[in-house]
C-alpha positions in Angstrom: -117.3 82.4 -76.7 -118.8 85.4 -78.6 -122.2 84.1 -77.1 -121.1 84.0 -73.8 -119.3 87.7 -74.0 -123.2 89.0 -75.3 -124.7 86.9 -72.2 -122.2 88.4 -69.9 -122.6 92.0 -71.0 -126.1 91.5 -71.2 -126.1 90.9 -67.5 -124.3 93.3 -66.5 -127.0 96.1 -68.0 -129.1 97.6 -65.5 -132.6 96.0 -65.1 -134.9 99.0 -66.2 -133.2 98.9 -69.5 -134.1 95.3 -69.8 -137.3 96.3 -69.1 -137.8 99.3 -71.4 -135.9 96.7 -74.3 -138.7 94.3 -73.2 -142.0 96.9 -73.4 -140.3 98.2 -76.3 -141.2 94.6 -78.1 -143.8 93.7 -75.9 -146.3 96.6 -74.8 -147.5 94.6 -72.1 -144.4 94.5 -70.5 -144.9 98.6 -70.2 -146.9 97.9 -67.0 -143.5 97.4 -65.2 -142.2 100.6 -66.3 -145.7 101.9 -65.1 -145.8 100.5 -61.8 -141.9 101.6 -61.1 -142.4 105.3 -61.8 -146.0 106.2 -61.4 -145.6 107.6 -57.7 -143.1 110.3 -58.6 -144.9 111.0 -62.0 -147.6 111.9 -60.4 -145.9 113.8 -57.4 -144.0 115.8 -60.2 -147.6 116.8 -62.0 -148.9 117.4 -58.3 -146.5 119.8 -57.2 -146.8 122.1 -60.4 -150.9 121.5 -60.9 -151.9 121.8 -57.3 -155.1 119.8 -58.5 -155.6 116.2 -57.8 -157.8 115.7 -60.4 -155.8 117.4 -63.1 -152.8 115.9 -61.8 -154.4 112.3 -62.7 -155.5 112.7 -66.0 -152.5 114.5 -66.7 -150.2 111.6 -65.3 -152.7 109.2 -67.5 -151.3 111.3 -70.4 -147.5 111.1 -70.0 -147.7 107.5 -69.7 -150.1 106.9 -72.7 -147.9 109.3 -74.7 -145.0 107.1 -73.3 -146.0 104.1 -74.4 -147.2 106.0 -78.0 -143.5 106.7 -78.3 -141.7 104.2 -76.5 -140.5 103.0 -79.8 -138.5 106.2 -80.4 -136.6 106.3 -76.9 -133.1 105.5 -77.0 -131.3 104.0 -74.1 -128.4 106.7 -72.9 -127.9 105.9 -69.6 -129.9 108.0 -67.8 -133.2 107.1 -65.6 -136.6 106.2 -67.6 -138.0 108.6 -64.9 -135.5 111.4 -66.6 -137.4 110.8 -70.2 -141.1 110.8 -68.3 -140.8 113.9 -66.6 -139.9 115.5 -69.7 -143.3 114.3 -71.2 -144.6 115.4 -67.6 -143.1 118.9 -68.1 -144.5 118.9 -71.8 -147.8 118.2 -70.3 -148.3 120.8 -67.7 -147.0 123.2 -70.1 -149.7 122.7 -73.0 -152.0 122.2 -69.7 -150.9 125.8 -68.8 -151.7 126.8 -72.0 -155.5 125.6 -72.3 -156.3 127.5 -69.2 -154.8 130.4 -70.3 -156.7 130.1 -73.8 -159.9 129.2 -72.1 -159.5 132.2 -68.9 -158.8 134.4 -72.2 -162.4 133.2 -73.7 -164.0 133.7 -71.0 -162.5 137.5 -70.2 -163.6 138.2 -74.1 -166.9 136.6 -73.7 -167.5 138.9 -70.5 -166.9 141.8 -72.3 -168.8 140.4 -75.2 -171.7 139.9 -73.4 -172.8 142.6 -70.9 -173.1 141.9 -67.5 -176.6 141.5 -65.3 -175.6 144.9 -63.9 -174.6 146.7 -67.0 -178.0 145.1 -68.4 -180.4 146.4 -65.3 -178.9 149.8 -65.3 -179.9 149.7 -68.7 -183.0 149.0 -68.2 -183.4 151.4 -65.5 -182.1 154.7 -67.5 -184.5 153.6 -70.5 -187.3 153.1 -68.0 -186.7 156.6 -66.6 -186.2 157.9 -70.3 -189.6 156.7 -71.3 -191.0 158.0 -68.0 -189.7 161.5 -69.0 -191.1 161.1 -72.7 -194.7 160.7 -71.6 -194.0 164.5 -70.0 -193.8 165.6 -73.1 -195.9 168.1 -75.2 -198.3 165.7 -77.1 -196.8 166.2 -80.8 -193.5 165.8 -79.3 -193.5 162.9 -77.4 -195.6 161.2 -80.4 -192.7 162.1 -82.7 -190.3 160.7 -80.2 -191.8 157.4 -79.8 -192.6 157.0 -83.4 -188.7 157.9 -84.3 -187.2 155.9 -81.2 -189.5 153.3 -80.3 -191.0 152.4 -83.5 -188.0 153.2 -85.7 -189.9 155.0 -88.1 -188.1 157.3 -90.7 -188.9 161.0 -90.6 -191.0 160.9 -94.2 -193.2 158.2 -92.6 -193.9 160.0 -89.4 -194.4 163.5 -91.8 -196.9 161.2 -94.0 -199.0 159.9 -90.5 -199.1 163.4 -88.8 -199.8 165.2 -91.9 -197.1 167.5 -91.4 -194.2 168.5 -93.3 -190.6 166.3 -92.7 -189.4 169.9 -91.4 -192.0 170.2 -88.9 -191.1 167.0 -87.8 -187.5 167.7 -87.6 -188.2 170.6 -85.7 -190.9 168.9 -82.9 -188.1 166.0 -82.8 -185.6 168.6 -81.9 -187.2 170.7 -79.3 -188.2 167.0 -77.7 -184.8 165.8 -77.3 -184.1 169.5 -76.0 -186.2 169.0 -73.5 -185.7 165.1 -72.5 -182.4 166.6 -72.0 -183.1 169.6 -69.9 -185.2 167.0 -68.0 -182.2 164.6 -67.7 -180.1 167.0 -66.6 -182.6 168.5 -63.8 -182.5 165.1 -62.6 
């Protein structure tokens, strides 16, 4: 009697539990559970994603991470689907926040890195700066491109011209006066 009252209530449970009870002892029996709620899965992750492709792998993911953790789910009543789109919802959340991470990336990277046209106007105003240094007074514009362009110390440029460090000081000064006297002109 007590076997037949377990048959009979057994019966009377509705079929997707009997499935999930069966994938949760047999992992091939998951492909039931697949094939029954893969089309609104999918149309779930579709209609938040709005990206086929993104919408597949992520679909691909809740039902790996189902079957992962199929073990843990407890029957309550409620639809298989119900537990799925909660995985689904997980999904396109940490989704939402990759693309967020990687848009952030590539904002810092942009400012990290100047631009082409930040670069060329770069280029330009140096090439018009050097222009304007070889329309300077001899000694000036060879202190100027010794300090600038070759990165050479005051002392050293003193010790090559065979002047003092304040003479070079002093040419250095009255060529950046007039680089920028012939910047602003322009």
């Amino acid at each position: 009697m007590a076997g037949q009252s377990a048959l009979k209530r057994r019966s009377k449970e509705p079929p997707e539990r009997r499935i999930i009870e069966a994938a949760q002892r047999d992992p091939a029996c998951f492909a039931q559970l697949y094939e029954n709620n893969f089309e609104r899965v999918y149309a779930f992750i579709v209609k938040r994603i709005h990206d086929r492709e993104q919408a597949q792998d992520l679909t691909a993911d809740v039902f790996h991470n189902a079957l992962k953790n199929l073990g843990r789910f407890e029957w309550r009543g409620t639809p298989f689907a119900a537990w799925l789109y909660r995985i689904a919802a997980n999904a396109i959340s940490d989704h939402g926040k990759r693309v967020a991470q990687l848009k952030a990336k590539e904002l810092r990277e942009i400012h990290q890195h100047p631009s082409m046209d930040t670069d060329l106007a770069e280029t330009e105003h140096r090439a018009r700066l050097f222009k304007l240094v070889e329309k300077l007074p001899g000694d000036q514009r060879r202190v100027i491109t010794m300090r600038f362009a070759d990165q050479k110390s005051i002392a050293e440029i003193a010790g090559e011209m065979r002047r003092s460090e304040g003479a070079i000081k002093q040419l250095q000064f009255r060529g950046l006066q007039t680089l920028r006297t012939m910047v602003g002109e322009r």
